[in-house]
C-alpha positions in Angstrom: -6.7 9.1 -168.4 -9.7 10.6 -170.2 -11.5 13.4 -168.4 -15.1 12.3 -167.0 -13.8 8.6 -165.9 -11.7 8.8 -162.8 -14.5 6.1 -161.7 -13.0 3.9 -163.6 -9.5 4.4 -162.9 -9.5 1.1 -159.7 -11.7 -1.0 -162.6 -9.0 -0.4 -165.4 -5.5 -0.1 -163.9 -2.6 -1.3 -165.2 -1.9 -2.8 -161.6 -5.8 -4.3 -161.1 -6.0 -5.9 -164.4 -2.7 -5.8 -166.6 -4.3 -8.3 -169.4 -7.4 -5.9 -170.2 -5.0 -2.4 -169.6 -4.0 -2.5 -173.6 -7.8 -2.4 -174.6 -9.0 0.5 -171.9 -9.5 2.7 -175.1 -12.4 0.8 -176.2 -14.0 0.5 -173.1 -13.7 4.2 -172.7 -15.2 4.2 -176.1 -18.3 2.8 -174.9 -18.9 5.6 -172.1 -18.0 8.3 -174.2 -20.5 7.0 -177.2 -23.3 6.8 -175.0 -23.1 10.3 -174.3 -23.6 11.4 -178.0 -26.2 8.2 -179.0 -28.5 8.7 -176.2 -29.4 12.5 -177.0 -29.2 12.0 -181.1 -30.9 9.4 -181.8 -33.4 9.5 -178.2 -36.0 10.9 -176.7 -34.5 14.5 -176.3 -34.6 14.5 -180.8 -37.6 13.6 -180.1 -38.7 16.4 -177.6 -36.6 19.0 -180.1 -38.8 18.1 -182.8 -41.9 19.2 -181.1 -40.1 21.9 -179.7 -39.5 23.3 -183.6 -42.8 22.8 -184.4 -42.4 19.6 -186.4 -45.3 17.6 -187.4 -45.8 13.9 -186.6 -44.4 12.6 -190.1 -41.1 14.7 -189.6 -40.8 13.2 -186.0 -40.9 9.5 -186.8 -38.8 10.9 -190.1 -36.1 11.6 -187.8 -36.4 8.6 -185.2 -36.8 5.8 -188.4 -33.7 7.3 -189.8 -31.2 5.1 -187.9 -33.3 1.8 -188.3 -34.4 3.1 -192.3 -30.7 2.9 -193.2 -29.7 -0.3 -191.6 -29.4 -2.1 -194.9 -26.3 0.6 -195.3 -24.2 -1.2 -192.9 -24.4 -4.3 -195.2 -23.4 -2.9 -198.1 -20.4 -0.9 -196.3 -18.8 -4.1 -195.1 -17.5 -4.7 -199.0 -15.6 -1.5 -198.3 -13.8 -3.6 -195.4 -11.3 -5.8 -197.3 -10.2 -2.7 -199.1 -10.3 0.2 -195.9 -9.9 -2.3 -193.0 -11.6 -2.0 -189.5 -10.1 1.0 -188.4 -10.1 3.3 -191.5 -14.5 2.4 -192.1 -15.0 2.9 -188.6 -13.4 6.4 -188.3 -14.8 7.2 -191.3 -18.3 7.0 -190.6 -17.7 7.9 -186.7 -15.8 10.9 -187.5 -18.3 12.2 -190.1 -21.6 12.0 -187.8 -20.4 14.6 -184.5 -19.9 17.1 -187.5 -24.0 16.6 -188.4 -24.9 17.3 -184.6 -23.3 21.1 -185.5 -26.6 22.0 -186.8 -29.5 20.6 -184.2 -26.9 23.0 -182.2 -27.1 25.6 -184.4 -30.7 25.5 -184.8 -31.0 26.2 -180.7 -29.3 29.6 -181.1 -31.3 30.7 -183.9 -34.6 29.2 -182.0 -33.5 31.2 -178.9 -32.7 34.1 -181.0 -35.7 34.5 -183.4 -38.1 32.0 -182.6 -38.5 28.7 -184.5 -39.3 28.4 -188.1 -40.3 25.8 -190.6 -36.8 25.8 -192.1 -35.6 24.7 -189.2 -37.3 21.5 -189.0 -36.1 20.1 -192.7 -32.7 21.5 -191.4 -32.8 18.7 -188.6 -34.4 16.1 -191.0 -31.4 16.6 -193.4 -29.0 16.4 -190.5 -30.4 13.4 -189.0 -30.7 11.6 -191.9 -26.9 12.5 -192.6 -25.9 11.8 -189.0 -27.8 8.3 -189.4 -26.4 7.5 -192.6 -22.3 7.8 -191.6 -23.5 6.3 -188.3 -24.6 2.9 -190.6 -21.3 2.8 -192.2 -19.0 3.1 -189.0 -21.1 0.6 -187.5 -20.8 -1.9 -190.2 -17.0 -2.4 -189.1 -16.7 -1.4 -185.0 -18.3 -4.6 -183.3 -16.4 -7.0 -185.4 -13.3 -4.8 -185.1 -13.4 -5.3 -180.9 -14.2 -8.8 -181.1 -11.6 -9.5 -183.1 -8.9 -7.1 -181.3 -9.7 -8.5 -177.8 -7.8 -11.8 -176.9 -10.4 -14.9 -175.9 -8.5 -14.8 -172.4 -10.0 -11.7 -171.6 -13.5 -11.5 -173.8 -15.8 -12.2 -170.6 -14.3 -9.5 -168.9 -14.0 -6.7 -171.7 -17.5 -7.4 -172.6 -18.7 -7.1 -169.2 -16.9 -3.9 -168.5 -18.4 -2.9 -171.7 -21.6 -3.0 -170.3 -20.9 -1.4 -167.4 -19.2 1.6 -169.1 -22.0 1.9 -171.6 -24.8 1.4 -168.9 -23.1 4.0 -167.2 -23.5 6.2 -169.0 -26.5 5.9 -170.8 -28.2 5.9 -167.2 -26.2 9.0 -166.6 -27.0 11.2 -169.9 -30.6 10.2 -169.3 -30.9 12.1 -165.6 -28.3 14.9 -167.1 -31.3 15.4 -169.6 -34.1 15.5 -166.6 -31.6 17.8 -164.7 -31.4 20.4 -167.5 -35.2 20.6 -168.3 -35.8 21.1 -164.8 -33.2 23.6 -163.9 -32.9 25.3 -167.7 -35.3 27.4 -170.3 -35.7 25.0 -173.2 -33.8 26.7 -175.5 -30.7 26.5 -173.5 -31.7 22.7 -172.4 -31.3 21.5 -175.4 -27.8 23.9 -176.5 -26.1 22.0 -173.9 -27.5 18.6 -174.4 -26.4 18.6 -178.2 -23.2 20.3 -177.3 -23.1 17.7 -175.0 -23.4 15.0 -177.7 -20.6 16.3 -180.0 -18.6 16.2 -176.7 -19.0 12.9 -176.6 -18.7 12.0 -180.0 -15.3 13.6 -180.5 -14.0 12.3 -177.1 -15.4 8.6 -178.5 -13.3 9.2 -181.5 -10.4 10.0 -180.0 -10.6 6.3 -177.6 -11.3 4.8 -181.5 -7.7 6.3 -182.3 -5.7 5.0 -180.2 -6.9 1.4 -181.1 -5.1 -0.2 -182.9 -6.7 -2.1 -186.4 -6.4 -5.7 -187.1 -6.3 -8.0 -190.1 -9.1 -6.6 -193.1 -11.6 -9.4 -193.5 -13.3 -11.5 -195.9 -16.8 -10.6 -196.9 -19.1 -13.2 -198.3 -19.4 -12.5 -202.0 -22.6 -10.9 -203.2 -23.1 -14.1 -205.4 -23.6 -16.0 -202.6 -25.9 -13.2 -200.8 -28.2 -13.0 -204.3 -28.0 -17.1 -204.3 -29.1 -17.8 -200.3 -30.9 -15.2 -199.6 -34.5 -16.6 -201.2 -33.8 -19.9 -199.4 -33.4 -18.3 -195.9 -36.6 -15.6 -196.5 -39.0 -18.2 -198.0 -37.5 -21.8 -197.4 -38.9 -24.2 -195.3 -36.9 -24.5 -191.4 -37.9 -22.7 -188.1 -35.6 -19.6 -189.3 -38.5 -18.4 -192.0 -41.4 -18.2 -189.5 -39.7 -16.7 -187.0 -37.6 -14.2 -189.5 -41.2 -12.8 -190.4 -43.1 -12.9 -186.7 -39.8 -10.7 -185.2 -40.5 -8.2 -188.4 -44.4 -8.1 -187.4 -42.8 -7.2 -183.6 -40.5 -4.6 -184.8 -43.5 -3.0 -187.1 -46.0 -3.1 -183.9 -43.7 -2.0 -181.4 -41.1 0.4 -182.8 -43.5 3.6 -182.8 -45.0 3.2 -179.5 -42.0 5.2 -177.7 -41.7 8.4 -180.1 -45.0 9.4 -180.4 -45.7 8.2 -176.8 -43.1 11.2 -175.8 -44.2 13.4 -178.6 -48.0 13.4 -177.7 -46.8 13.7 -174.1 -44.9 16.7 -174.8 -47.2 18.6 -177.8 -50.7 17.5 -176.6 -51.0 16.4 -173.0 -48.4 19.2 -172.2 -46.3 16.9 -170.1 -43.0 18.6 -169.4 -39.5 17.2 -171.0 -38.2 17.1 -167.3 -40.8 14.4 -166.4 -40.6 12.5 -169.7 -37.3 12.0 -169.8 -38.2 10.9 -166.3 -40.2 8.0 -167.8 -37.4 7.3 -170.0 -35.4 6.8 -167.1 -37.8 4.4 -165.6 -37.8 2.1 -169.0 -34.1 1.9 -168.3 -34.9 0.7 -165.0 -37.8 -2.0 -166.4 -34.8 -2.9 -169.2 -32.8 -4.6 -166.1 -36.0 -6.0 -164.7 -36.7 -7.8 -167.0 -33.6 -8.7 -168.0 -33.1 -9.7 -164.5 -36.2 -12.2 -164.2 -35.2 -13.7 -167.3 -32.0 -14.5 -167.0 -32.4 -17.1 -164.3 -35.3 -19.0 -165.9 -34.8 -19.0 -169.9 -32.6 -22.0 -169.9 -34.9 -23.9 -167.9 -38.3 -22.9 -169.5 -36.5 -21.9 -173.4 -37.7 -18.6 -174.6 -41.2 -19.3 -176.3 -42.7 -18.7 -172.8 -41.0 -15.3 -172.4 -41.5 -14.5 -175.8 -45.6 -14.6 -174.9 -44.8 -12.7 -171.5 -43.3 -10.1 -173.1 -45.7 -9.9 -176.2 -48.5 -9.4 -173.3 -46.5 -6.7 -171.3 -46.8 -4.6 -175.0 -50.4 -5.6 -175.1 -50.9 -4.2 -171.3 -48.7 -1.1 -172.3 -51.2 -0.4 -175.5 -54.2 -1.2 -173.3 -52.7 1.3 -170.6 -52.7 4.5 -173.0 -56.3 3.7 -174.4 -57.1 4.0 -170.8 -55.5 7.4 -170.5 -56.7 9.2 -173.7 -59.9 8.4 -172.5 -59.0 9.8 -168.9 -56.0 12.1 -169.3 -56.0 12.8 -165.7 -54.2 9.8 -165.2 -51.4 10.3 -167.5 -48.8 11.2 -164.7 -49.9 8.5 -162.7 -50.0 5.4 -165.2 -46.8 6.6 -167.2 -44.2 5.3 -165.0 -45.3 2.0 -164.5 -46.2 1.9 -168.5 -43.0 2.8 -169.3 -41.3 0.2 -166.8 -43.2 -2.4 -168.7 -42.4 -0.6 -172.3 -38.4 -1.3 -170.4 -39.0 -4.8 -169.7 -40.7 -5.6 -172.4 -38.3 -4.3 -175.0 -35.1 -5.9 -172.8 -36.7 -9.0 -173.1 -37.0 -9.5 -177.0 -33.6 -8.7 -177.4 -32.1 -11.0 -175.1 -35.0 -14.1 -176.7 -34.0 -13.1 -180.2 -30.7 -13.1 -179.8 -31.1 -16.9 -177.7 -33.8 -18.2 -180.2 -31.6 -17.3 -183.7 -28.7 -19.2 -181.6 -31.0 -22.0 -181.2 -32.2 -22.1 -184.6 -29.1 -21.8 -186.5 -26.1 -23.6 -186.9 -22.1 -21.4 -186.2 -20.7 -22.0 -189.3 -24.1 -20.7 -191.6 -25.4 -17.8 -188.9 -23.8 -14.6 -190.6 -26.2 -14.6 -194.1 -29.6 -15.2 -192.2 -29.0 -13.1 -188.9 -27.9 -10.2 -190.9 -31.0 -10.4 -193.6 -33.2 -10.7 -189.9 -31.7 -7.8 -188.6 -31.6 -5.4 -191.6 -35.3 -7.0 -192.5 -36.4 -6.4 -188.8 -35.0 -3.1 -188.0 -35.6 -1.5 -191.2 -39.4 -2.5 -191.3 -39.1 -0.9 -187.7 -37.9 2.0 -189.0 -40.5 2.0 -191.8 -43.4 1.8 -189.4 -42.9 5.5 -187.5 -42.9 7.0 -190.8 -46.2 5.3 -191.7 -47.8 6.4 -188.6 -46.5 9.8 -188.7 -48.0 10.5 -191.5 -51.7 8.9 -190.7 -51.1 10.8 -187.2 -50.7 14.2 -188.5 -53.4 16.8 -187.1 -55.3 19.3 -189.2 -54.2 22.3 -186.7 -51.0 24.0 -185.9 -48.1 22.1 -185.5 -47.2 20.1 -183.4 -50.5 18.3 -183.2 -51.8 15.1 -183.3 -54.9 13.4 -184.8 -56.3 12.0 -181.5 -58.8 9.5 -183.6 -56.6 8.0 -185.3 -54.0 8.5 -182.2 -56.5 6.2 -180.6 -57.0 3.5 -183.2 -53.1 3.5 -183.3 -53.1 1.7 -179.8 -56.0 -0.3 -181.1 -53.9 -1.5 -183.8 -50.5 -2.4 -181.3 -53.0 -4.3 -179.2 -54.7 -5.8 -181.8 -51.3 -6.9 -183.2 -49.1 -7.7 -179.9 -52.3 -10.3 -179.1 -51.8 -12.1 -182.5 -48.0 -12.3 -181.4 -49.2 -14.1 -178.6 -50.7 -16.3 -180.8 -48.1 -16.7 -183.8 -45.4 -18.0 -180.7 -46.9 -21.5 -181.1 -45.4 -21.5 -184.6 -42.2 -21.4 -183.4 -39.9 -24.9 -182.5 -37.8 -25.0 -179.5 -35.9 -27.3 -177.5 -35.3 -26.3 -174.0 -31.8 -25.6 -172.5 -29.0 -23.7 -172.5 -27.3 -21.8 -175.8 -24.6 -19.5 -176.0 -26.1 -16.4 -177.4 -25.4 -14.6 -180.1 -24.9 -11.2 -178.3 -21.3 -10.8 -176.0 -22.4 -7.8 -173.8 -23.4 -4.2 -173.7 -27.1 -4.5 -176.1 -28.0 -3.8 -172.4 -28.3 -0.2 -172.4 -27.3 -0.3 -176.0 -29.8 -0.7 -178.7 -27.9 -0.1 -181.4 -25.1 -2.0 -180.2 -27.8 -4.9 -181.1 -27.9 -3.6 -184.7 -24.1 -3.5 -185.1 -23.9 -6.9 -184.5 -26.8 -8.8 -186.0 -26.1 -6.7 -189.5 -22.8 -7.7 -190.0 -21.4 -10.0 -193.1 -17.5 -10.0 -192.1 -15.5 -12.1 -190.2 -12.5 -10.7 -188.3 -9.3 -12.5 -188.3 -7.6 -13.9 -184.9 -6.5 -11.8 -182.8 -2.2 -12.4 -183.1 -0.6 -15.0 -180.6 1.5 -13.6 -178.2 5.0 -15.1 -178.5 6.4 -17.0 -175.6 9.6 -16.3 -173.9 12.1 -18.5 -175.0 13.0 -20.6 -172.5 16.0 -20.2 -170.3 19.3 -21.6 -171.0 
């Protein structure tokens, strides 16, 4: 059994559940990977950026990376009828821990000599490399598990998933409050990002032992260049909806890095008690999750999809209350962040239940991959926008507090016309499978991984019956 998970050992035996046993190595998987994801592509880059002496452009630079190259993970699957599942997957998977050498790298030389401007185009360049073989694994690993895992035991896998994942996302989170309040900086973030290679080579090695299944077929780019006009600009309840969840991902995506970076370089909030917050967004994810879940088939998802639009306008209401009185920064952050949580956890269980409701199984994969590489890359887009409108005129790391202002002006301004734009949308109550299976929980990116996604996976093989006895 893999070090770290003797907590799992009752959950996974052999003896407790023999039919999910042969597919422990992908549940391990998803521990393991939310060890590296949660420091890489988090709020502790985001911290190290400030702590380098990056400005605001380089910040949200390095936090639109993963979302900027989403449209990679469409082009990788035509790789997949020719590589397989298994070969793309630990391809791009084995590439990125190998990028994390340098964020590690860059904390011994910080520690050594003191940071210098190098050092932040250093981490730019290795977070856009890390992002970029990130996108092509993930254009291959959620199909490959869906596909691997029998139907008799989907539920359960998927479930345990979550679990795993949850685990220890939750976990990494309070490791990273742990070693800002016990550690010197420097040394905080050495072990977090040796940390993350950790758990990116353990991940890998789970991937490994899996074994691959049939290569797919990939819709033809003839078809792509054909449909994809009708889907952005056609008539049908996909098109207005398509461009109000961009509009969301543009308002909302840069309220959580340059929340923490302004927290950390201008309000002088320490790492300790902002990854704190984070911790409490976690929380507000399940809450929200939690009040949902027992309501959206009876009231459909328009009326949550206003709730949660609103909890984004309190949250942008919230902060211009603060910067004007920064006393009560520690005192309003928690519960701001909670709602940030809830908010968040909300739109991506509605999306993913609205695009079911919208869209018929057998013509899903074309338009829910053009939302999610439209969405999430305009997402991406917008931190690198308001990085560089944010930038200060003083030493780095700085922010321009005017414009810092009228940025929450803006994401209140714009979550309020969301409010509004909802009333656009058609819905029937009642209940839909949705799209997602399990683990988006803790997982954002697990989200991405499966709404960008242009293969199919073959059935998993039949398992012969015993002949029968003579």
């Amino acid at each position: 059994m893999p070090p770290v998970l003797s907590f799992a050992h009752p959950l996974l035996s052999e003896k407790n559940d023999p039919e999910l046993y042969p597919y422990r190595r992908g549940l391990y998987f998803a521990f393991y990977n939310a060890l590296n994801w949660q420091v890489a592509t988090g709020t502790p880059t985001v911290l190290f950026m400030a702590y380098l002496g990056a400005d605001s452009f380089q910040t949200g630079l390095v936090y639109g990376w993963p979302l900027l190259l989403t449209p990679v993970q469409v082009f990788a699957t035509v790789l997949l009828p020719r590589l397989g599942f298994k070969r793309l997957t630990m391809a791009g998977w084995g590439a990125r821990s190998w990028f994390l050498l340098v964020p590690l790298g860059l904390t011994l030389l910080a520690r050594l000599g003191g940071t210098a401007p190098w050092m932040v185009y250093a981490m730019v360049a290795a977070m856009f490399a890390y992002s970029l073989s990130r996108s092509v694994g993930a254009a291959a690993i959620t199909t490959w598990l869906q596909g691997l895992v029998p139907e008799s035991v989907r539920g359960r896998y998927w479930s345990t998933d979550q679990i795993m994942g949850g685990t220890g996302s939750v976990g990494t989170l309070v490791l990273c409050a742990a070693c800002f309040t016990w550690l010197p900086q420097s040394w905080a973030f050495f072990l977090l990002y040796a940390f993350s290679i950790t758990g990116a080579w353990l991940a890998l090695r789970c991937l490994r032992a899996l074994p691959d299944i049939e290569r797919p077929t990939v819709m033809s780019l003839a078809k792509i260049r054909a449909d994809t006009p009708r889907h952005l600009f056609g008539p049908g309840p996909f098109r207005p909806y398509l461009w109000l969840a961009v509009f969301f991902c543009v308002v909302a995506t840069p309220l959580v890095p340059f929340g923490a970076y302004y927290l950390k370089a201008v309000a002088g909030i320490s790492p300790a008690n902002i990854m704190g917050y984070t911790v409490v967004q976690y929380a507000g994810v399940i809450g929200g999750n939690w009040f949902m879940r027992s309501r959206i088939d009876r009231t459909g998802v328009k009326p949550f999809f206003r709730l949660l639009f609103g909890l984004f306008a309190v949250v942008a209401a919230g902060w211009l209350v603060c910067l004007q009185w920064t006393s009560l920064l520690p005192w309003v952050m928690p519960g701001l962040y909670f709602l940030l949580g809830a908010g968040s956890g909300m739109f991506t269980a509605a999306n993913a239940s609205y695009l079911a409701k919208i869209l018929p199984v057998q013509e899903r994969a074309l338009p829910v991959s053009l939302h999610g590489a439209l969405s999430y890359f305009t997402g991406g887009l917008a931190p690198v926008v308001w990085g560089l409108l944010l930038k200060g005129g003083g030493p780095v790391p700085s922010v321009n507090l005017v414009i810092f202002q009228w940025f929450f002006v803006v994401t209140l301004a714009g979550t309020l016309m969301l409010v509004v734009l909802v009333n656009q949308l058609e819905e029937k109550a009642g209940h839909v499978d949705p799209l997602l299976d399990g683990g988006w929980l803790f997982r954002p990116f697990r989200v991405v991984t499966y709404l960008v996604n242009l293969a199919e996976p073959a059935p998993p093989p039949v398992k012969p019956r015993d002949p029968p006895q003579r």
